[in-house]
C-alpha positions in Angstrom: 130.4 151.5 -34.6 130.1 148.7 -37.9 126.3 148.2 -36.8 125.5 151.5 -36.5 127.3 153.3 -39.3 129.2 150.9 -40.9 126.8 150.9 -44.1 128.0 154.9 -44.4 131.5 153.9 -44.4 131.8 153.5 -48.4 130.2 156.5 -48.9 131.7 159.0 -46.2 134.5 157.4 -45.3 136.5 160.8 -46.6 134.8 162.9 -44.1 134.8 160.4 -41.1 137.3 161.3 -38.3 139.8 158.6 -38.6 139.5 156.7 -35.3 135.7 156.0 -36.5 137.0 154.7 -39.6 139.2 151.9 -37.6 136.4 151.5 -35.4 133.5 150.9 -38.0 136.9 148.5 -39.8 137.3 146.5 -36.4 133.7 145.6 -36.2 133.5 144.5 -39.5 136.3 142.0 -38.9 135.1 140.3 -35.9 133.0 137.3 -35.6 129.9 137.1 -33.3 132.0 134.9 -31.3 134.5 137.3 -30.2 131.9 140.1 -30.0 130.6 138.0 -27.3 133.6 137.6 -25.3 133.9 141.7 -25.3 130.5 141.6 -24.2 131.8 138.9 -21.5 134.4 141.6 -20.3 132.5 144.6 -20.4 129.8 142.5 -18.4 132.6 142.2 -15.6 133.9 145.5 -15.9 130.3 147.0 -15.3 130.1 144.5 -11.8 133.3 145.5 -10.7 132.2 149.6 -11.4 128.5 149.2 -9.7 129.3 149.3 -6.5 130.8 153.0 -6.8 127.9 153.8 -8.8 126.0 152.6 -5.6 127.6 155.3 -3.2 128.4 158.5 -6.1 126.1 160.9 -7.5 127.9 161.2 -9.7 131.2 159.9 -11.8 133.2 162.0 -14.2 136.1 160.9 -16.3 136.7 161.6 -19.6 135.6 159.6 -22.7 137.4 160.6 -25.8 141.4 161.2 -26.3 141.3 163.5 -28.6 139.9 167.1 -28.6 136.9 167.5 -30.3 137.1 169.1 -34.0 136.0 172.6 -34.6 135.7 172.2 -38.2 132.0 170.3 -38.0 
């Protein structure tokens, strides 16, 4: 989120959903270092997954905790 929108964050903060603001925050606080070790864990995570990916069409689960705004 801080790569990708993180130069928008002074400027539209206001309107940005607050879990995006943490987000874009977070990223801007971590070194390279520890963005690697995430990359590390997601790396295992993603072997660990690929063998259901191997036998499923297809895999749904939800990926956001909060309901989407109606306001946009």
């Amino acid at each position: 989120m801080a790569a990708n929108f993180g130069q928008h964050l002074e400027q539209f903060e206001p309107e940005m959903h607050p879990t995006v603001v943490q987000a874009i925050k977070r990223g801007k606080a971590i070194s390279a270092v520890e963005f690697r070790n995430f990359e590390v864990i997601f790396t295992r995570a993603w072997h660990k997954l690929s063998p259901i990916l191997t036998r499923c069409d297809a895999l749904i689960c939800p990926t956001e905790s909060i309901l989407a705004s109606s306001g946009l």
